[in-house]
N, C-alpha and C positions, 0 to 999 in steps of 0.2 A: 588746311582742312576747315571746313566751316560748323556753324555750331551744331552740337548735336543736342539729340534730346532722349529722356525715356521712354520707352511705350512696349506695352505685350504685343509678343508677337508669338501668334500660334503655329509654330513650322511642321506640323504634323497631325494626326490622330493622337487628342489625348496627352499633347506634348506642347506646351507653351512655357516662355521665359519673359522676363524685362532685358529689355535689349537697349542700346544707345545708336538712336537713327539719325538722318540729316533732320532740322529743321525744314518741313517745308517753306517754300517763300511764296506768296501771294501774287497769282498771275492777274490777268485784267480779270473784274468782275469778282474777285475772290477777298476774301479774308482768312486772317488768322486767328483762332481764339485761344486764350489760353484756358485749358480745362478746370473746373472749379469740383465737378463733379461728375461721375458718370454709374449709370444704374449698371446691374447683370441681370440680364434677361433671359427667358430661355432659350430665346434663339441663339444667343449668345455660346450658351452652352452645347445647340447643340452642333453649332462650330465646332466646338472642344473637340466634341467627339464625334463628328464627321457623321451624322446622323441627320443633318438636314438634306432637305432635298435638293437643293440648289446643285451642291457637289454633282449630282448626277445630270444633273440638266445642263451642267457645264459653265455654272453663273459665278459660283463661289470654288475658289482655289484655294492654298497654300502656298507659300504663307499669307499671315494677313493678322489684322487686327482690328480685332474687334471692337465693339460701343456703337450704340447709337440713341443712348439716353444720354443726354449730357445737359450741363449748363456752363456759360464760364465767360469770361471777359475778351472784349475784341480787341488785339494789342496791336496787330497790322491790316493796313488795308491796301489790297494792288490797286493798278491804272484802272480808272473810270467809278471807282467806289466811294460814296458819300464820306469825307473824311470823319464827318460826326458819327460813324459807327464806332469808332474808334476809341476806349474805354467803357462802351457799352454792354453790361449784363446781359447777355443771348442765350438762346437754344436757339434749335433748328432744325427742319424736316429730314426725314432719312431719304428720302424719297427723290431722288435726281432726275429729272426726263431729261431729254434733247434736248426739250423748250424748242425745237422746230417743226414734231409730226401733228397729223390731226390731233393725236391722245393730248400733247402738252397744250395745244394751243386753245383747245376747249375745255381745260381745266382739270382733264384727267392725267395729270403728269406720273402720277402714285403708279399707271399703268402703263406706262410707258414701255414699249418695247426694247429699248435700248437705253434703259434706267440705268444708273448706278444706285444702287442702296450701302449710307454709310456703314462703315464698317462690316457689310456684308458680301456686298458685290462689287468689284470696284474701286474705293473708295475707303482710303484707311479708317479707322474709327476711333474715337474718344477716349478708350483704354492709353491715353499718350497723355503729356504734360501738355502738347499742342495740338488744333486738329486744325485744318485747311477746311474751309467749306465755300460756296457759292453766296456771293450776298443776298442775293435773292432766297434764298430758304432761310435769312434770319427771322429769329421771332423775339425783339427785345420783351425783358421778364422787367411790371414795376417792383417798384421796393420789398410790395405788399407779398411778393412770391421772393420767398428766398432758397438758397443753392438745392437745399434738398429738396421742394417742392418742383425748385426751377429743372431737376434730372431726372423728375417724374411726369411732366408735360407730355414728351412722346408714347407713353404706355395712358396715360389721362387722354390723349387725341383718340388713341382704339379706341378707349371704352365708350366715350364722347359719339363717337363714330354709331357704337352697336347699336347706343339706348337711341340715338335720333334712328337709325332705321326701324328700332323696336316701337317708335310712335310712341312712347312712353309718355305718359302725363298723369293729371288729376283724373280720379275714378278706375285703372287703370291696375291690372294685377301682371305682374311680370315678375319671372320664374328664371331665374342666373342660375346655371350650371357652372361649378367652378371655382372656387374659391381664392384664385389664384390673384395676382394684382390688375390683370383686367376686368378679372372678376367681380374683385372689393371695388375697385374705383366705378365699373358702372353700378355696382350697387350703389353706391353716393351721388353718382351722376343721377339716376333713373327716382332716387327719390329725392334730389333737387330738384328735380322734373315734377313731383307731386305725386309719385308711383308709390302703392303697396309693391315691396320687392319682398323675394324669398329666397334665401339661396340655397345650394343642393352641393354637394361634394361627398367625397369618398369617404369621408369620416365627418368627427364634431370637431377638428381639434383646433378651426380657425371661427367658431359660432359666435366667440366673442368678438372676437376682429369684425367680422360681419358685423351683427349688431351695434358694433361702435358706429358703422359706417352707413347704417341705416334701414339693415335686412329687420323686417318683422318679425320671421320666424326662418328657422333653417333644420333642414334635411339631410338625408345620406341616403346612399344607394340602397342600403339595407332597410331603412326606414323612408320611404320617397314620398312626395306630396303629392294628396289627391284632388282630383278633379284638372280644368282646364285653366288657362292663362290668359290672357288677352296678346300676351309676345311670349317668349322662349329666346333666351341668347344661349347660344354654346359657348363657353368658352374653357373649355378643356381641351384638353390632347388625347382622349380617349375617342378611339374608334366603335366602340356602341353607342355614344353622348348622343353624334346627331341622330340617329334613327328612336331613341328612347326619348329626345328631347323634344321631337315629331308628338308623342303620344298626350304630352302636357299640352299642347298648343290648340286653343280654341278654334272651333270651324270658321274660317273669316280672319284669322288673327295672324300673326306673323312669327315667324322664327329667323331669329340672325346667328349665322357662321361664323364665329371669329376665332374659334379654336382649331388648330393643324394638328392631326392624328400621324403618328410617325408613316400608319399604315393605312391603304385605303378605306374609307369610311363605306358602307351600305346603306342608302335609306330609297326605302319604296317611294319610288315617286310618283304612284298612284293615292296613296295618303296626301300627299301634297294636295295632288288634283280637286279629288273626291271631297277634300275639306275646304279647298277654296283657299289653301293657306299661300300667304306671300312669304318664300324663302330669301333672304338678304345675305350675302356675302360680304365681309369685310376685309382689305387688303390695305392694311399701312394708316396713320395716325395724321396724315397731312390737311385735309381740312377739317379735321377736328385740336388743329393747336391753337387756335386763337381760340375755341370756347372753352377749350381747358384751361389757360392764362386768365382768362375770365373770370370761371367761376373760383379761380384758386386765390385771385386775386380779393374776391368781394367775400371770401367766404365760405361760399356755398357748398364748398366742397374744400376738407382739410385733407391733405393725402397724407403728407406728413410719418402718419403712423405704420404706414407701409416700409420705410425705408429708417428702421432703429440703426442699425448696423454701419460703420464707415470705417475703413480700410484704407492702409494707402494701396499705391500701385505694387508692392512688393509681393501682395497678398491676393493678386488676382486672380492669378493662377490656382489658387487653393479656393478661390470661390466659383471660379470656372468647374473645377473637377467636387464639388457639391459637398469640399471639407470645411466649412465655415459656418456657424450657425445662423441664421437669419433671425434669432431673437423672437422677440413678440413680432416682427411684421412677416412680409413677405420676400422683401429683397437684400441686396446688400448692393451699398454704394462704394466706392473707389476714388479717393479724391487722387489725385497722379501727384498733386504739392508734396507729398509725402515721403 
């Protein structure tokens, strides 16, 4: 028998265990890392409980295993792979294409029609002591980023993502719905950018978090902020968000998508029209991971405070199904050493 290893594996709705799998082995072009850390997302969750959309689309099955926040060290490399990757500190993009249709070959690989996303579609996930990945989606982390930063890069590349469509900069007012960790982190992004940010959520009970991170002022549904914005990011999972997040957004001005509603969202797209507004869509964190490694790098942005919470792998299960505290932040990480 060859070696094995631990990793979650979700075999059902709402039913995941640690299991002992083979080791993958690294074909040509590929590596092995070993997990140092791995974030729980919501998508993550809504794996768990079979609530993403993918199931229906016929992208994502059972079993599988989940992550696709990760950090961790490269201990193998297959045929054709720079052997210096080889002890090197990595993340890496979720985000798989062909790398032979038009989508990959002009740089939109993130859309690829026949993508693997890890640990989602395809392509086991990080929730393991090992994960297998393509060399080509590494993203070495320096010194200056360490493990918990380094498992927040993938959720850091969204936010990255939203606030450059949001045009965000100096003079610049932009309005986050959301308070969640795409939420906080483009708040930190968008005023490293030089933005007044404000952020809005269902309550007060993350104002401080926010604030830490850079929001000037923050709102709630029941108290919401007046006038207009220069951008609008959605990034909640509420299906009123985008059509109420329409009403903030300056004539001229922008609103970015990066929030998935379980259920279909409505917004008048004659609002759009009539205001002259650019609506932006964002799908996956892949060329926003080298300015996240950047700015986490120099600084600019400490994510850090999002991810208080570390677990080994024993306990992932119980932060998949939403029984684990997440403390002062917003997530919980996983280290699999455990």
């Amino acid at each position: 028998m060859g070696s094995l290893m631990r990793a979650l594996i979700i075999d059902g709705t709402k039913s995941a265990s640690v299991r002992h799998v083979p080791v993958p082995a690294p074909g040509p072009g590929q590596v092995l890392v070993d997990v140092h850390r791995a974030g729980i997302c919501g998508t993550d969750v809504e794996l768990f409980t079979r609530e993403l959309a993918y199931f229906d689309q016929g992208k994502s099955s059972f079993p599988l295993c989940p992550g696709h926040e990760w950090c961790g060290i490269v201990s193998a490399t297959g045929a054709g792979v720079d052997e210096r990757w080889a002890g090197v500190r990595v993340t890496g993009d979720t985000m798989l294409g062909c790398g032979r249709c038009r989508r990959c070959t002009s740089g939109r690989h993130h859309v690829c029609a026949d993508r693997s996303e890890i640990g989602i579609t395809g392509w086991p996930g990080a929730l393991a002591e090992k994960l297998l990945v393509p060399a080509g989606s590494l993203y070495r982390l320096p010194d200056e980023v360490d493990d918990r930063a380094g498992a927040l890069v993938e959720p850091g590349g969204n936010a990255w993502r939203a606030v450059a469509a949001a045009h965000a900069g100096p003079g610049k007012r932009l309005l986050i719905w959301g308070p969640g960790s795409i939420g906080l982190l483009a708040t930190a992004f968008a005023r490293a950018a030089g933005a007044e940010v404000h952020v809005a959520g269902l309550d007060s009970r993350r104002d401080d978090l926010a604030r830490s991170l850079g929001a000037a002022r923050c709102f709630t549904v029941a108290d919401p902020p007046q006038g207009y914005y220069d951008a609008v990011i959605d990034c909640t999972g509420g299906e009123a968000i985008p059509a109420l997040a329409l009403r903030f957004t300056e004539p001229g001005g922008r609103i970015v998508y990066i929030g998935l509603s379980r259920r279909p969202s409505l917004v008048d797209s004659r609002e759009i029209a009539l205001n002259d507004i650019t609506a932006v869509g964002i799908l996956g964190a892949s060329a926003g991971l080298a300015p996240a490694i950047e700015h986490y790098a120099d600084g600019r942005v400490a994510p850090g405070v999002l991810a208080q919470v570390l677990v080994g792998l024993d306990r992932a299960a119980e932060a998949l199904a939403g029984q684990l505290d997440t403390g002062a932040g917003t997530k919980i990480h996983i280290d699999p050493r455990r």
